[in-house]
C-alpha positions as CSV (number, residue, x, y, z in Angstrom):
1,X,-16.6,45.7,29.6
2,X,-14.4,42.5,28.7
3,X,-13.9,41.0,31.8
4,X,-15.5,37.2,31.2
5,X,-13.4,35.2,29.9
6,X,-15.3,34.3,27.0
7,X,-15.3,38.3,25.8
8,X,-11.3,38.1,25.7
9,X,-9.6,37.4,22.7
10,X,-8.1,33.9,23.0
11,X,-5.4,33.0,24.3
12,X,-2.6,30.8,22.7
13,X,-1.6,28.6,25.3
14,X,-4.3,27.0,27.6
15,X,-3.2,28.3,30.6
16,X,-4.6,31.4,31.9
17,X,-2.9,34.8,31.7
18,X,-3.5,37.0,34.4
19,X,-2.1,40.7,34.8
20,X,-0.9,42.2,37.7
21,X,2.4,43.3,39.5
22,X,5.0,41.0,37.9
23,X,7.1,38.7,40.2
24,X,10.9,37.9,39.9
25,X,11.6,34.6,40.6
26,X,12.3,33.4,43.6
27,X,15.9,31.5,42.4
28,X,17.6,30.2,39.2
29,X,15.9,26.9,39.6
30,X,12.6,28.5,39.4
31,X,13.8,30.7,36.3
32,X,14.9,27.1,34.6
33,X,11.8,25.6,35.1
34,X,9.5,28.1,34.2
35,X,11.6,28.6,31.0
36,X,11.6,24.7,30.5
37,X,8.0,25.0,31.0
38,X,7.7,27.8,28.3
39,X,9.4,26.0,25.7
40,X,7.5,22.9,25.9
41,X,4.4,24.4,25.4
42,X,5.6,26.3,22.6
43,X,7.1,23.3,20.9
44,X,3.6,21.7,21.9
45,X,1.9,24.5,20.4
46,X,4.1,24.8,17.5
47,X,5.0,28.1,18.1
48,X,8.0,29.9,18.0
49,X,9.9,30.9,21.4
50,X,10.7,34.3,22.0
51,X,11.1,37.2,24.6
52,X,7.4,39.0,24.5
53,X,5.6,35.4,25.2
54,X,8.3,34.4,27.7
55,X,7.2,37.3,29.5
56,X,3.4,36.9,29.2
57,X,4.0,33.3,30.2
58,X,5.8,34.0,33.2
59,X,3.8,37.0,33.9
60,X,6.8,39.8,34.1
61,X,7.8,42.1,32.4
62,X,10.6,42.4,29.8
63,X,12.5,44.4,32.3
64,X,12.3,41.8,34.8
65,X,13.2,39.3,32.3
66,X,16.4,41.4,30.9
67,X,17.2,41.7,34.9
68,X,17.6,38.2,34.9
69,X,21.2,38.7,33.2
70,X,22.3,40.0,36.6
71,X,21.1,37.5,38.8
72,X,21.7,34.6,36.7
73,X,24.0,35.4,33.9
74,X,24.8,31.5,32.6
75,X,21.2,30.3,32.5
76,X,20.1,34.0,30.7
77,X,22.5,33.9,28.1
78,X,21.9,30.0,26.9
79,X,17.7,31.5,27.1
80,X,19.0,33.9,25.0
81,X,21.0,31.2,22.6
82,X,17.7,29.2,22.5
83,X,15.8,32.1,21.4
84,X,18.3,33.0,18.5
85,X,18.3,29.7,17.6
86,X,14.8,29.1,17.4
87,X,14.8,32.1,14.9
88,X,18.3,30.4,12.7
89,X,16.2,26.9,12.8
90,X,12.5,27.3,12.7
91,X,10.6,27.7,9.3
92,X,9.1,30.6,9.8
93,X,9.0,33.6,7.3
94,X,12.3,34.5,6.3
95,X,11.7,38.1,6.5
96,X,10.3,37.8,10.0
97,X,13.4,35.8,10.9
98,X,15.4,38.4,9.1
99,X,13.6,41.6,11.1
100,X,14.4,39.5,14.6
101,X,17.6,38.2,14.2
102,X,18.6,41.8,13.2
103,X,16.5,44.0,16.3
104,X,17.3,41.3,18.7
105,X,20.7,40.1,17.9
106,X,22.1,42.8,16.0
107,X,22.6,40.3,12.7
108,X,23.4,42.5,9.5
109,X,25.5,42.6,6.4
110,X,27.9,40.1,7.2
111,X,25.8,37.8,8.7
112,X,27.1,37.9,11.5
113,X,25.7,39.3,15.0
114,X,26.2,43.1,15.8
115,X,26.7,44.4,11.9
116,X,24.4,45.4,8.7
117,X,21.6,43.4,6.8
118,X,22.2,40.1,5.5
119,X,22.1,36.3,6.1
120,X,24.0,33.7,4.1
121,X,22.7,30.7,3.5
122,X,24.6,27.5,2.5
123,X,22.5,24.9,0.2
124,X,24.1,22.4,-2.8
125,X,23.1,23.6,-6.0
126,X,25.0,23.1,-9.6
127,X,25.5,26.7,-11.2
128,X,22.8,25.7,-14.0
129,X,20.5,25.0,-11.1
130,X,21.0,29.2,-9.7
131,X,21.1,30.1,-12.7
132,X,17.8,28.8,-13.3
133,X,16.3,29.5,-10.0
134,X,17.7,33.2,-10.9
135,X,15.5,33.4,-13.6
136,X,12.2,32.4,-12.2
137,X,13.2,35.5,-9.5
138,X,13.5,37.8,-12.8
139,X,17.5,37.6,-12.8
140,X,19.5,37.4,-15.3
141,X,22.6,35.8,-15.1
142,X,25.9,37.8,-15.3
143,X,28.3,36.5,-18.1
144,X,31.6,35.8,-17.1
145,X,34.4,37.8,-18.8
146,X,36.7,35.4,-21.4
């Protein structure tokens, strides 16, 4: 039986996760802070905020979390901002950012929220230097017609 706390498996942030019945919280200031809280120990941890360790950190469920909308609609949605942004501006794998961006914020084809598959990406680079960069990826380059 696991029950010590050294037979766990660890535990990313330092404090202590305990399960039980989850709580709501008590008021929106409570929901900021414990948010507030959240993100500064991922950014101390270097990790990258999202919905399922919100939930562990604050020891609810994702229900209770997604109720939150109701109570406090202003404060949930810039959460949710922070979370999308996190996945937009965070190096992290691009095909991990890819699979959340599209499950969790319905980004697709256009790459734009709530439509098919694809994110564009702006960065300066001379046609020689895509060409090239093509290449190395196994591309070749189409010819334009005269």
């Amino acid at each position: 039986m696991a029950n010590k706390k050294s037979d766990r498996l660890p535990i990313v942030f330092e404090e202590e996760y305990t399960a039980g019945r989850p709580r709501s919280f008590a008021d929106e200031e409570e929901f900021k802070s414990i948010i507030a809280q959240y993100f500064s120990l991922c950014d101390k941890h270097k990790r990258m905020p999202n919905r399922s360790g919100f939930c562990a950190f604050a020891n609810v469920t994702r229900e209770t979390y997604y109720k939150q909308k109701e109570y406090y609609p202003k404060t949930y949605d810039i959460v949710e901002g922070l979370f999308e942004d996190g996945y937009l501006n965070t190096p992290v794998n691009p095909g991990l950012a890819l699979a959340a961006l599209t499950k969790q914020f319905g980004y697709g084809k256009d790459g734009n929220a709530n439509s098919g598959t694809m994110i564009d990406i702006d960065f300066d680079a001379s046609e020689e230097e895509i060409d090239l960069m093509m290449l190395k990826l196994g591309y070749t380059p189409i010819e334009e017609p005269k």
